[in-house]
C-alpha positions in Angstrom: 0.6 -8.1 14.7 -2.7 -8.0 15.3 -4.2 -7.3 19.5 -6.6 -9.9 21.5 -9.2 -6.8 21.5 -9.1 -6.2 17.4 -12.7 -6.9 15.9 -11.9 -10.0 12.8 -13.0 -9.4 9.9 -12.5 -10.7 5.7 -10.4 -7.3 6.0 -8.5 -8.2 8.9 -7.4 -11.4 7.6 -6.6 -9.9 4.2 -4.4 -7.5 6.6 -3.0 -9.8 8.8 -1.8 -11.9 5.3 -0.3 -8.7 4.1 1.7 -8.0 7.6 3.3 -11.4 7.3 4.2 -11.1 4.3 5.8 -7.6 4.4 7.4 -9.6 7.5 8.8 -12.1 5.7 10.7 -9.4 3.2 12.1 -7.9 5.9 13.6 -11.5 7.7 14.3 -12.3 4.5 16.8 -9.1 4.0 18.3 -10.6 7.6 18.9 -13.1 6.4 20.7 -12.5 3.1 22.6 -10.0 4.6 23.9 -12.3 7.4 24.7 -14.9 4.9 26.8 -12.2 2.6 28.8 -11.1 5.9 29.8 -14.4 7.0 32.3 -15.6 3.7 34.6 -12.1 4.9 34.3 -12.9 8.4 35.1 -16.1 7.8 38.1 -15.0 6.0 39.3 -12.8 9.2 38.6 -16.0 11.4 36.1 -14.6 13.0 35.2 -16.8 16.0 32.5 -19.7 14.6 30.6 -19.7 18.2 30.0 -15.6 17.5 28.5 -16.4 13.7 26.3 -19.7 14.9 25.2 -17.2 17.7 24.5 -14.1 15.0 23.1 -17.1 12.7 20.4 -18.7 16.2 18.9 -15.0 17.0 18.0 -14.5 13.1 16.6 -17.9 13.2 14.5 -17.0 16.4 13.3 -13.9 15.3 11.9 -15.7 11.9 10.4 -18.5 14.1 8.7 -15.9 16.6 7.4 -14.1 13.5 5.6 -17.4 11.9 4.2 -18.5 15.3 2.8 -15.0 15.7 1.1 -15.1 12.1 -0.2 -18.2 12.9 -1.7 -17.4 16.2 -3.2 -13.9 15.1 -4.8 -15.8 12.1 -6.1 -18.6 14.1 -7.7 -16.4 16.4 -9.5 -14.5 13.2 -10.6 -17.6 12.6 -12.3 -18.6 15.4 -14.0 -15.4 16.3 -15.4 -15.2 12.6 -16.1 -18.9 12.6 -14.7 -18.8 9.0 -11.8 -21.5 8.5 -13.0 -21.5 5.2 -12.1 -18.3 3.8 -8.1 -19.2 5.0 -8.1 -22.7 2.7 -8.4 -20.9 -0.5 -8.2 -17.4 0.5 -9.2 -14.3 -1.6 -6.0 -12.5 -1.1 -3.7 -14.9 -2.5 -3.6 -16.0 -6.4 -5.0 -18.6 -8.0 -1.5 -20.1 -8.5 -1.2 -20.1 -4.6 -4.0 -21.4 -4.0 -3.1 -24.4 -6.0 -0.4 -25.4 -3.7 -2.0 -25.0 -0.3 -2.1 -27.5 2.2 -4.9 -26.8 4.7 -4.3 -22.9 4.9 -0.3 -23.4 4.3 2.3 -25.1 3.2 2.9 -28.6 3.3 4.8 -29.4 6.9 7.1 -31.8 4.7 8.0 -29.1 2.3 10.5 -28.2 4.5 12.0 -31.5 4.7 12.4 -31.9 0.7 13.5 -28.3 0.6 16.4 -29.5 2.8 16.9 -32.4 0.9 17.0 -30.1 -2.2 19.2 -28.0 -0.7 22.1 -30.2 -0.4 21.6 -32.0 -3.2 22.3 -28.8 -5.6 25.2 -27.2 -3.7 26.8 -30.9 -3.8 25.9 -31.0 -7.7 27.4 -27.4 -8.1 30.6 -27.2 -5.2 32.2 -30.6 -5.3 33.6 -31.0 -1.3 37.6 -30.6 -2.1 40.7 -31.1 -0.4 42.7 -29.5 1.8 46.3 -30.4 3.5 44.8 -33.9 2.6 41.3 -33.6 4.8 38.4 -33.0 3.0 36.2 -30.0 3.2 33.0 -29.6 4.0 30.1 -27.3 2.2 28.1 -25.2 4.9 25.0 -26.9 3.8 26.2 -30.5 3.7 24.7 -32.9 6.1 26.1 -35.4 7.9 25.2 -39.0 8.1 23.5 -38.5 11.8 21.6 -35.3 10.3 20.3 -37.0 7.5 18.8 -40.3 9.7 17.1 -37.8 11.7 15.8 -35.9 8.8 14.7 -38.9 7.5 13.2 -40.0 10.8 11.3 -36.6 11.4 10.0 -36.8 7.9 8.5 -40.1 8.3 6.6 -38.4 11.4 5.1 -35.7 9.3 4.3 -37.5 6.7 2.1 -39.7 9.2 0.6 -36.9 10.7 -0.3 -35.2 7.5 -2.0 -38.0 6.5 -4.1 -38.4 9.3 -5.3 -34.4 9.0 -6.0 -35.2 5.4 -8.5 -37.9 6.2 -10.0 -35.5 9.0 -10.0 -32.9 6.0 -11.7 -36.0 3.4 -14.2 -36.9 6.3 -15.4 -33.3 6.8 -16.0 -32.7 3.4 -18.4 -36.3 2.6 -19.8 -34.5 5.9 -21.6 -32.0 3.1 -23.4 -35.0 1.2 -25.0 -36.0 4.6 -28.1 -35.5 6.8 -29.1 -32.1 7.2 -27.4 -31.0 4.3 -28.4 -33.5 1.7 -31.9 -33.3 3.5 -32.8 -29.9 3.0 -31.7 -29.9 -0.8 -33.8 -33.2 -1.7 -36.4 -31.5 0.1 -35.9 -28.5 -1.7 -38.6 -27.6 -4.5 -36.7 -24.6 -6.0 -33.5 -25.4 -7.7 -31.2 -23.5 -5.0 -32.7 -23.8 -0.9 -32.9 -21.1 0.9 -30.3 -20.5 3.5 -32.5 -21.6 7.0 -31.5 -21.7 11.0 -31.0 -25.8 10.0 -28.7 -24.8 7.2 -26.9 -22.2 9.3 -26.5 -24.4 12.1 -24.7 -27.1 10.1 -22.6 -24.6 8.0 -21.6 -23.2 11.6 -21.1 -26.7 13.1 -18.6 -27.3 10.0 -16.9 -24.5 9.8 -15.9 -25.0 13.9 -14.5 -28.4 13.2 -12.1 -26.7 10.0 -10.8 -24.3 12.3 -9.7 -27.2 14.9 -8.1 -28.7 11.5 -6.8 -25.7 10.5 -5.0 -24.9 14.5 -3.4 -28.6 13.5 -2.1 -28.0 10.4 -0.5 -24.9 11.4 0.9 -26.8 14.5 2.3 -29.6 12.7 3.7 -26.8 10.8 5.8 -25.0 13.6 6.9 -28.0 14.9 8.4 -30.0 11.9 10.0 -26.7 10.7 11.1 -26.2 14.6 12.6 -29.9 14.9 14.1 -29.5 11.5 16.1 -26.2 12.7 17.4 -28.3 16.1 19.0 -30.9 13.2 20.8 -28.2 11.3 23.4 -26.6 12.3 22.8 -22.4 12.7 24.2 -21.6 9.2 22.4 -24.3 7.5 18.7 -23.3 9.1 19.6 -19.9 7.7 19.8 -21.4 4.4 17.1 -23.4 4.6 14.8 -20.6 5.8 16.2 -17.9 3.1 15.2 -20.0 0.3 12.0 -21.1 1.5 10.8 -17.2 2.1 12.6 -16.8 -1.3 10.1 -19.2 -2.7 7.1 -18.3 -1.1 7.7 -14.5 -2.0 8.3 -15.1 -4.9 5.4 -17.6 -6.0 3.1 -14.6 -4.6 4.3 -12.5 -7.2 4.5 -15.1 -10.3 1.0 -15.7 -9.0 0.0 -11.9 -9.4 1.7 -11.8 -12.9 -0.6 -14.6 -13.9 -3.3 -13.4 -12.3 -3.2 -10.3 -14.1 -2.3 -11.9 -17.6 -5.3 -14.8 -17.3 -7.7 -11.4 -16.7 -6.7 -9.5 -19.3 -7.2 -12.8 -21.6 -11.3 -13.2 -20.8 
């Protein structure tokens, strides 16, 4: 990842994207390949304390790997005073860009992923019954689980709201005083960029970034309380088909990109 001594840049950012996301194939392989190994260990009875411990370090490695994206971006941020540039960012497609949250993903995705989760391996391996107890999917939840799911979601759903209005308020910012001034004012049909201007558009960008560090944080933590809910096998799951999504809406995203260029 990127040092505290690298100059920032539109490049940099467009590097430190393409890092993560060559990060997140690689996890993602972890991952897959931990999840293949465990149906024959679990056929040799292979102790369940050794696969939650294989399953924690994989999670912990993912988690260390988000939390230094986040920090290396935030930092670009904040030395090129350009929060902007990371809410609908030239690097990714337009498809992407449709489905951002503040820079990211929605903190709650991960909650309705969960949700999601269950619900299809429920719809598609019925729990059966063995020596007259019944079985349990990997993936299914348990009543406790799903009260704190449901608790934790309610939390980020309040806090998202609350970074949204930030988000509402800093946009009406634009329609007001020196902005709106200097245009009204204005006799051409675009103003020219001035020190007033420049201040302002600094002055706004500075309070984006602080939205921006919030999002992200509200990020890590829902998906970090999340993972202390599931058990080890099911935060593998959860995280596999999330990088599974998000890797593969950055290519759909290309396709289209492509095919909606080659149309004009």
């Amino acid at each position: 990842m990127l040092s505290e001594g690298e100059s920032s840049s539109s490049g940099d950012a467009h590097s430190c994207f393409e890092q993560w996301m060559d990060l997140q194939k690689s996890d993602l392989s972890d991952l897959m390949q931990a999840l293949s190994r465990q149906t024959k260990e679990e056929e040799e009875e292979e102790d369940s304390c050794s696969l939650d411990d294989g399953y924690s370090e994989l999670l912990d490695k993912s988690i260390q790997h988000f939390e230094e994206y986040m920090k290396d971006r935030c930092r670009l941020a904040q030395r090129d005073t350009a929060a902007s540039s990371y809410l609908a960012p030239g690097w990714c497609s337009t498809l992407e860009n449709s489905l951002l949250w503040i820079g990211g993903c929605r903190p709650s995705i991960f909650i309705r992923l969960t949700y999601a989760l269950c619900r299809l391996e429920s719809e598609n391996h019925p729990s059966q019954a063995v020596n007259g107890e019944e079985t349990k999917m990997m993936a299914d939840l348990t009543s406790q689980q799903i009260s704190e799911i449901d608790a934790l979601r309610s939390k980020t759903v309040l806090e998202e709201d609350k970074l949204a209005t930030r988000l509402a308020s800093l946009q009406e910012d634009v329609g007001d005083y020196p902005l709106a001034a200097v245009a009204v004012k204005c006799s051409d049909q675009v103003a020219d960029m001035s020190s007033i201007i420049e201040k302002a558009l600094e002055s706004h960008e500075k309070c984006l970034v602080k939205v921006l560090e919030e999002a992200d944080k509200l990020r890590m933590s829902t998906l970090k309380e999340l993972l202390l809910v599931l058990k080890p096998k099911q935060g593998v799951d959860l995280l596999a088909a999330g990088k599974k999504i998000h890797l593969s809406l950055h290519e759909w995203g290309k396709v289209k990109d492509a095919e909606n260029g080659s149309r004009n």
